[in-house]
Z-matrix of the N, CA and C atoms (Angstrom, degrees):
N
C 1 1.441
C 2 1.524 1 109.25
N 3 1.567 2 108.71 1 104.79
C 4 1.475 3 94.38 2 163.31
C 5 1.701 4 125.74 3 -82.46
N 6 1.473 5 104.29 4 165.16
C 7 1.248 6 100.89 5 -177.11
C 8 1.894 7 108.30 6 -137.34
N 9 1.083 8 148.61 7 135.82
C 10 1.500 9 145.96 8 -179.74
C 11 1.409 10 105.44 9 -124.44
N 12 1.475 11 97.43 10 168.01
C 13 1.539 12 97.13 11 -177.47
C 14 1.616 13 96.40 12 -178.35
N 15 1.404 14 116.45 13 139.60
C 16 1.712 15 131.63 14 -151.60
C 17 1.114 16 92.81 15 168.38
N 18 1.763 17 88.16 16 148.26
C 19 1.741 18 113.68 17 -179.16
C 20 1.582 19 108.32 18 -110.04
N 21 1.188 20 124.64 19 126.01
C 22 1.604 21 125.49 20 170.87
C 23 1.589 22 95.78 21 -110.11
N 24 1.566 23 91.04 22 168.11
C 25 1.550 24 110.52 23 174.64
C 26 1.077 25 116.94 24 -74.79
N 27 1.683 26 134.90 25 159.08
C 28 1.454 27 118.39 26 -174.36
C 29 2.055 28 91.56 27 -71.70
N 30 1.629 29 71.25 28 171.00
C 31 1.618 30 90.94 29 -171.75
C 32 1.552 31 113.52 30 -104.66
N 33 1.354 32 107.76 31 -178.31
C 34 1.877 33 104.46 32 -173.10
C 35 1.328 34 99.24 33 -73.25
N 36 1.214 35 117.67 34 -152.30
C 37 1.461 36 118.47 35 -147.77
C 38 1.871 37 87.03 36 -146.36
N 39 1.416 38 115.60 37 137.10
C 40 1.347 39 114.08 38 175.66
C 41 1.490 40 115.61 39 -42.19
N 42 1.227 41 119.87 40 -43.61
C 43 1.392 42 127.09 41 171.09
C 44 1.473 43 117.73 42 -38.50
N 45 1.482 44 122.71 43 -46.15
C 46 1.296 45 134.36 44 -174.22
C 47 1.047 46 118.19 45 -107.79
N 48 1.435 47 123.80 46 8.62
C 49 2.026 48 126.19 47 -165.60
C 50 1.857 49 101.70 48 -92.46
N 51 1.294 50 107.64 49 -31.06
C 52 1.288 51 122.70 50 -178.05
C 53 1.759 52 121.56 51 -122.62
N 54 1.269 53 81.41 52 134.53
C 55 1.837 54 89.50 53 172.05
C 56 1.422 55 106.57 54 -117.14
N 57 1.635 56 105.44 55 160.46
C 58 1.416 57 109.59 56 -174.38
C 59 1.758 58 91.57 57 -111.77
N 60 1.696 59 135.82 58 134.21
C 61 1.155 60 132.13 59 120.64
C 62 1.270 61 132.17 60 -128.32
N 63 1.819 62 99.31 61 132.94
C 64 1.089 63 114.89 62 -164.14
C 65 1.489 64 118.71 63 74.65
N 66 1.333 65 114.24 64 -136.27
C 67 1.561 66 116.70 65 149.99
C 68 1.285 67 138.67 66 -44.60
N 69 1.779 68 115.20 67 -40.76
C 70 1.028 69 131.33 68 -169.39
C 71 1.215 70 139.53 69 -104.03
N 72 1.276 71 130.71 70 132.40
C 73 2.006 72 140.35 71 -154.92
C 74 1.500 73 76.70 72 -92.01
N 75 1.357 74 112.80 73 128.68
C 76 1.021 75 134.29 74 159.94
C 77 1.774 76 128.76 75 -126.72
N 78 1.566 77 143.51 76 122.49
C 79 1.146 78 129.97 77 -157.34
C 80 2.052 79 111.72 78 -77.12
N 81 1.474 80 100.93 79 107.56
C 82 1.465 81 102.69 80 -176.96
C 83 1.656 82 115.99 81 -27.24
N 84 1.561 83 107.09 82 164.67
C 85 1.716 84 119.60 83 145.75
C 86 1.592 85 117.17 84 -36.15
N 87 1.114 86 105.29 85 -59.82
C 88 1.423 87 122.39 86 177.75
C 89 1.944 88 113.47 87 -34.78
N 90 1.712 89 101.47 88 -80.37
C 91 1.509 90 128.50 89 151.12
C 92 2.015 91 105.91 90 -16.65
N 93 1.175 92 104.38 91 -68.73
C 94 1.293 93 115.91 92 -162.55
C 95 1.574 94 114.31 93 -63.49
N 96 1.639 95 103.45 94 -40.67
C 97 1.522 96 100.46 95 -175.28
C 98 1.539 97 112.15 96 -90.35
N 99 1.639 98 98.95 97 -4.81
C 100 1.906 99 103.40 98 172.07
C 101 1.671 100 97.55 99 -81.25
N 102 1.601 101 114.19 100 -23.15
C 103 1.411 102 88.62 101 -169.19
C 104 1.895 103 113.60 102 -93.74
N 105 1.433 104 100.65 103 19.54
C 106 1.542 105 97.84 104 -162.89
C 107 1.646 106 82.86 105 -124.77
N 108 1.260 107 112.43 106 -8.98
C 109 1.873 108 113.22 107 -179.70
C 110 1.676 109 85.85 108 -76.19
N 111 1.370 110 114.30 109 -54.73
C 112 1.915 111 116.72 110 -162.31
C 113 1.309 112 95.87 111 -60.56
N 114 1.412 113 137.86 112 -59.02
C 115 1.360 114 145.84 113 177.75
C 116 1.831 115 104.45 114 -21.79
N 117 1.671 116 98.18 115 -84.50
C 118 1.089 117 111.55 116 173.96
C 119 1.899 118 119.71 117 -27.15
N 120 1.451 119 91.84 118 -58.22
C 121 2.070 120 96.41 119 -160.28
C 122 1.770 121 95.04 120 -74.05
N 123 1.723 122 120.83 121 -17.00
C 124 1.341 123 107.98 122 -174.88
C 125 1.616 124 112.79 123 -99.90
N 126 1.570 125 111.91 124 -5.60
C 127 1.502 126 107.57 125 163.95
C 128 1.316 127 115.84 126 -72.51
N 129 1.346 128 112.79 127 -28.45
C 130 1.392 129 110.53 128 -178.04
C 131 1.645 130 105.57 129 -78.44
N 132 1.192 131 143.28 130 -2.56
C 133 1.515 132 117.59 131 168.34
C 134 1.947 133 90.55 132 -121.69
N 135 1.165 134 126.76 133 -40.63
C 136 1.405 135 105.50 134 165.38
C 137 1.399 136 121.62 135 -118.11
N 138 1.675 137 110.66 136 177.00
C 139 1.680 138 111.96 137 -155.76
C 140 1.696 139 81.01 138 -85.00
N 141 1.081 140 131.37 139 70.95
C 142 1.581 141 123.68 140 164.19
C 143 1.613 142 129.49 141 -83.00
N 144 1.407 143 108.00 142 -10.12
C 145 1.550 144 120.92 143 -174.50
C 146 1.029 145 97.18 144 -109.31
N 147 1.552 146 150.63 145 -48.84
C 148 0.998 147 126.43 146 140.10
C 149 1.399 148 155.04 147 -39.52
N 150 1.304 149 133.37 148 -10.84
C 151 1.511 150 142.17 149 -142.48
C 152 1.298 151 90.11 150 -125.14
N 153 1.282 152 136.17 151 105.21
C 154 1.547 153 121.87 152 179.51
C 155 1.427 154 104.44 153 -67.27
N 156 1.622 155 141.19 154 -46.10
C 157 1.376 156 136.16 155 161.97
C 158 1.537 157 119.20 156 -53.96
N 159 1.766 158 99.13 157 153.60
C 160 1.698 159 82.65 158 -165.57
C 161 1.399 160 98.02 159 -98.57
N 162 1.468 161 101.84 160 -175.87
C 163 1.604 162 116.00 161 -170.78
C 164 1.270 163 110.36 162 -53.54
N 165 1.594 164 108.64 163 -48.39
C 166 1.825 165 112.85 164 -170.35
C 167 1.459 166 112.15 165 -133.83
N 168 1.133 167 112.61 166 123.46
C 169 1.519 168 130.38 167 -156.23
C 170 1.597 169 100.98 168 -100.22
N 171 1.194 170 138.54 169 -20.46
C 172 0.988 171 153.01 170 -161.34
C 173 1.463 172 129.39 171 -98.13
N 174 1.270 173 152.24 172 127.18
C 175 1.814 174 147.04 173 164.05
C 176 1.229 175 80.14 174 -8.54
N 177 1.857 176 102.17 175 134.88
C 178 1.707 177 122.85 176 155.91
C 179 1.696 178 113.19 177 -119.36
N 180 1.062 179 89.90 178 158.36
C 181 1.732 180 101.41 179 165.84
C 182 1.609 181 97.14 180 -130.92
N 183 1.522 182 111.06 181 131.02
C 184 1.812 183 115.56 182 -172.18
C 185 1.792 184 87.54 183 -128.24
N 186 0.897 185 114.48 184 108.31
C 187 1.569 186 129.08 185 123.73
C 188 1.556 187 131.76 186 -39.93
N 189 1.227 188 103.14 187 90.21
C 190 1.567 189 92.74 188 167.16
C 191 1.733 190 124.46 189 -104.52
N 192 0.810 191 140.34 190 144.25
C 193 2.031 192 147.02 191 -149.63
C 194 1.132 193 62.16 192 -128.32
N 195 1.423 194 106.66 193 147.74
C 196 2.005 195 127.93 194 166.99
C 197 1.515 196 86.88 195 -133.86
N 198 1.999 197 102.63 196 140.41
C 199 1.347 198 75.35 197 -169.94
C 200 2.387 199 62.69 198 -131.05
N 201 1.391 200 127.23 199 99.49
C 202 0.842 201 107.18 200 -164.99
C 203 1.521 202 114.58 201 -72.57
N 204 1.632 203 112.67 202 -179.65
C 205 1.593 204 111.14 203 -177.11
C 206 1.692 205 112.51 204 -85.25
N 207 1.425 206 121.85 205 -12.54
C 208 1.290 207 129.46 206 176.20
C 209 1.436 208 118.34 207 -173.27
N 210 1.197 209 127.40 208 178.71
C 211 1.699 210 130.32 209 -152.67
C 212 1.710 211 100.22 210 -91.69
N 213 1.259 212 117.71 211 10.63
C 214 1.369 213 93.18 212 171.87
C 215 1.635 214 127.71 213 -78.46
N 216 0.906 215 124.34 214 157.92
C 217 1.716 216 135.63 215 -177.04
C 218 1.856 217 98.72 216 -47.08
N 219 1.220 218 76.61 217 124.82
C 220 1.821 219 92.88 218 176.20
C 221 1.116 220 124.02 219 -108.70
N 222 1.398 221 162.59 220 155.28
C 223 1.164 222 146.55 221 145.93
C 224 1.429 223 107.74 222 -97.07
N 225 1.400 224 135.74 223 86.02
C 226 1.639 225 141.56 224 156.71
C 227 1.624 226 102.25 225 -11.85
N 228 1.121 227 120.38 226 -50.85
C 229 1.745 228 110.26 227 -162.96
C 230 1.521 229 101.13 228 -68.22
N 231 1.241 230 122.06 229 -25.93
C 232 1.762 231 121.72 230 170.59
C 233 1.059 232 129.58 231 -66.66
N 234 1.414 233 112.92 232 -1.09
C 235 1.258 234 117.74 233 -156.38
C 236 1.590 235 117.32 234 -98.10
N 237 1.445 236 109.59 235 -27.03
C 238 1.727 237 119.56 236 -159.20
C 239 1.351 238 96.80 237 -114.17
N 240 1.450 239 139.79 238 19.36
C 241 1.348 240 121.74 239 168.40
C 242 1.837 241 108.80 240 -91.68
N 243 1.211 242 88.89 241 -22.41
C 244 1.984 243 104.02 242 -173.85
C 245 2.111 244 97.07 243 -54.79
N 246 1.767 245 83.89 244 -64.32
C 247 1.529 246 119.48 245 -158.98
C 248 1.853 247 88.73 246 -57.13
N 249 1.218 248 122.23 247 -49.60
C 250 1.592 249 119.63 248 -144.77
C 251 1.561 250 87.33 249 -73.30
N 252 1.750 251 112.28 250 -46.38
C 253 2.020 252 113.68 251 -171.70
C 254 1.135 253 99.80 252 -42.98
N 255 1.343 254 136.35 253 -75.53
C 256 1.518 255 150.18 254 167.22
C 257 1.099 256 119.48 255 -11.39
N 258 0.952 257 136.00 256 -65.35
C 259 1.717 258 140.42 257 156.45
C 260 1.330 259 105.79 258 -60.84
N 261 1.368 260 148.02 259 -5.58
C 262 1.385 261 133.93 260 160.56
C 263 1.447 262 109.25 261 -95.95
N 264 1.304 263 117.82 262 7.05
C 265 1.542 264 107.61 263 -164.66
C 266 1.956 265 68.02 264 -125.77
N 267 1.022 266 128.03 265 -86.33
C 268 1.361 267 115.32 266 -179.13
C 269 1.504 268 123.28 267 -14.14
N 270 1.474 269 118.11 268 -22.82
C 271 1.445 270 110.41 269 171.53
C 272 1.975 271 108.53 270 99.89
N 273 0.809 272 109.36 271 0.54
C 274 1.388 273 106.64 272 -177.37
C 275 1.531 274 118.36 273 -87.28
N 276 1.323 275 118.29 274 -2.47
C 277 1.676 276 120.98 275 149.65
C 278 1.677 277 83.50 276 -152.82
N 279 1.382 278 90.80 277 171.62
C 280 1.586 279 110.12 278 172.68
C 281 1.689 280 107.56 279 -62.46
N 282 1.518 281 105.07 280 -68.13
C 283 1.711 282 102.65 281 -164.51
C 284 1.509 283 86.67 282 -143.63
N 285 1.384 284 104.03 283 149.55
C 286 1.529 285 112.52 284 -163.51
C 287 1.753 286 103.26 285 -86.26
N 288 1.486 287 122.11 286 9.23
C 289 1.068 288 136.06 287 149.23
C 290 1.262 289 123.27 288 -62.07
N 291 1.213 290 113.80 289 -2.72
C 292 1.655 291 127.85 290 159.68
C 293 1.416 292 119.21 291 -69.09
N 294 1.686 293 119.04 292 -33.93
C 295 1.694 294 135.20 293 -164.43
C 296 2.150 295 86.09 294 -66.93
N 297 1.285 296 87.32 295 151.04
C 298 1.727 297 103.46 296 165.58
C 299 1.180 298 88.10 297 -140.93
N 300 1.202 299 122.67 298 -40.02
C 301 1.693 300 116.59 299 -167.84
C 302 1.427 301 123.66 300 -108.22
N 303 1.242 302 123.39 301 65.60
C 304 1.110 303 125.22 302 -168.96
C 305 1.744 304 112.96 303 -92.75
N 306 1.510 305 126.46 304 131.16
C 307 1.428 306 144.21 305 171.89
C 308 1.161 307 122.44 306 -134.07
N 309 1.563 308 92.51 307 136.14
C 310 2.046 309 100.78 308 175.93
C 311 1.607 310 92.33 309 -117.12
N 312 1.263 311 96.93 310 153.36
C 313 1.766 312 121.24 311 -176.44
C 314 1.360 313 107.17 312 -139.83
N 315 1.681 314 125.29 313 92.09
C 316 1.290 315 120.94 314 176.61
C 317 1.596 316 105.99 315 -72.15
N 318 1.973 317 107.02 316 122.44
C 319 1.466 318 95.71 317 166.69
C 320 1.400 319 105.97 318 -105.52
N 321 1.569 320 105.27 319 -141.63
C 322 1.067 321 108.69 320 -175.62
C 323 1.820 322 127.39 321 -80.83
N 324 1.456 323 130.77 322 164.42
C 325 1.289 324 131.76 323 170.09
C 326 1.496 325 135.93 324 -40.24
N 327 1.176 326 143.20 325 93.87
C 328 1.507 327 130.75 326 -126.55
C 329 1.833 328 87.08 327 -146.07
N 330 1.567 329 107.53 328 121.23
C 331 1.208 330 125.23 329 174.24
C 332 1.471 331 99.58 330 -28.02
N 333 1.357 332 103.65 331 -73.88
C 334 1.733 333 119.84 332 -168.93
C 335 1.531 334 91.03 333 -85.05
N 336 1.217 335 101.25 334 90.97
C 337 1.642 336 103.65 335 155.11
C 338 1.473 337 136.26 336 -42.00
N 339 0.972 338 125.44 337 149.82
C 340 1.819 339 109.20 338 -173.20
C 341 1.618 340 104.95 339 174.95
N 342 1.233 341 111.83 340 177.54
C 343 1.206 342 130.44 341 -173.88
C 344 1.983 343 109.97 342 -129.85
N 345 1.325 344 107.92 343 97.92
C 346 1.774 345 95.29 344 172.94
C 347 1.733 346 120.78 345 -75.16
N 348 1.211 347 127.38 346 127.91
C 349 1.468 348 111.75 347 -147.97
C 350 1.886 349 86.42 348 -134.78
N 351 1.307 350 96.95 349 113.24
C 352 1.717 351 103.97 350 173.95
C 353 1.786 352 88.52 351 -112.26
N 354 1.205 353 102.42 352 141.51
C 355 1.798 354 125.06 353 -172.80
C 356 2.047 355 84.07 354 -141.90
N 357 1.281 356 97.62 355 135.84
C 358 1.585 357 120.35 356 -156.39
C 359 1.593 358 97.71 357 -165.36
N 360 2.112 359 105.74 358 103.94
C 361 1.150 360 113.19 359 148.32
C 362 1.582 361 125.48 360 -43.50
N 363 1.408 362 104.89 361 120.76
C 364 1.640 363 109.82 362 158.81
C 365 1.400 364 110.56 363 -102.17
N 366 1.419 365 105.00 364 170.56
C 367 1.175 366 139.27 365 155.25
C 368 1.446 367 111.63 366 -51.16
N 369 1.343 368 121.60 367 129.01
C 370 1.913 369 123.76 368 175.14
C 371 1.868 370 88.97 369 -81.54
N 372 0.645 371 101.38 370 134.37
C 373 1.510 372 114.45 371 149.94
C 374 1.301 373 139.68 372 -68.28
């Protein structure tokens, strides 16, 4: 059973992850430079930019710690679609259609905003 665990910065906000032109949903500036910030901070503790297979091939359970940047009203359910793309494009599971066990844990207010993210092989059932 593998298990990982890393802190990213908080992420954009559903409002800003996507742009519309024309016809087409396209993933914002915003979206793009959160997903090349996660890239970046997760090559440096695993070989994920290199490794064309991902880290964990297997049913996950992901933990996410919210650690937000200030006390305004949040909605938690907005929060893990930014964070989850990022780690699927980073390589650390194939498709986040792998999670069964997915949790958010709002903590406390944290200068450096961020997200602590433990991803933990399970057992298939």
């Amino acid at each position: 059973m593998k298990q990982l665990g890393f802190y990213l910065p908080w992420p954009p906000t559903m409002n800003t992850y996507w742009r519309h032109v024309g016809r087409k949903t396209l993933l914002s500036a915003a979206g793009r430079e959160y997903r090349e910030e996660a890239l970046a901070l997760l090559a440096d503790a695993y070989p994920v930019a290199a490794n064309p297979r991902p880290l964990i091939a297997g049913r996950l359970a992901v933990l996410l710690e919210c650690c937000p940047p200030d006390r305004r009203r949040r909605d938690l359910d907005n929060l893990p679609k930014a964070l989850l793309d990022a780690l699927t494009h980073a390589g650390v599971w194939g498709d986040d259609s792998q999670i069964d066990d997915l949790r958010l844990v709002r903590r406390g207010v944290q200068e450096n905003a961020g997200v602590f993210v433990t991803v933990l092989e399970i057992e298939q059932a």
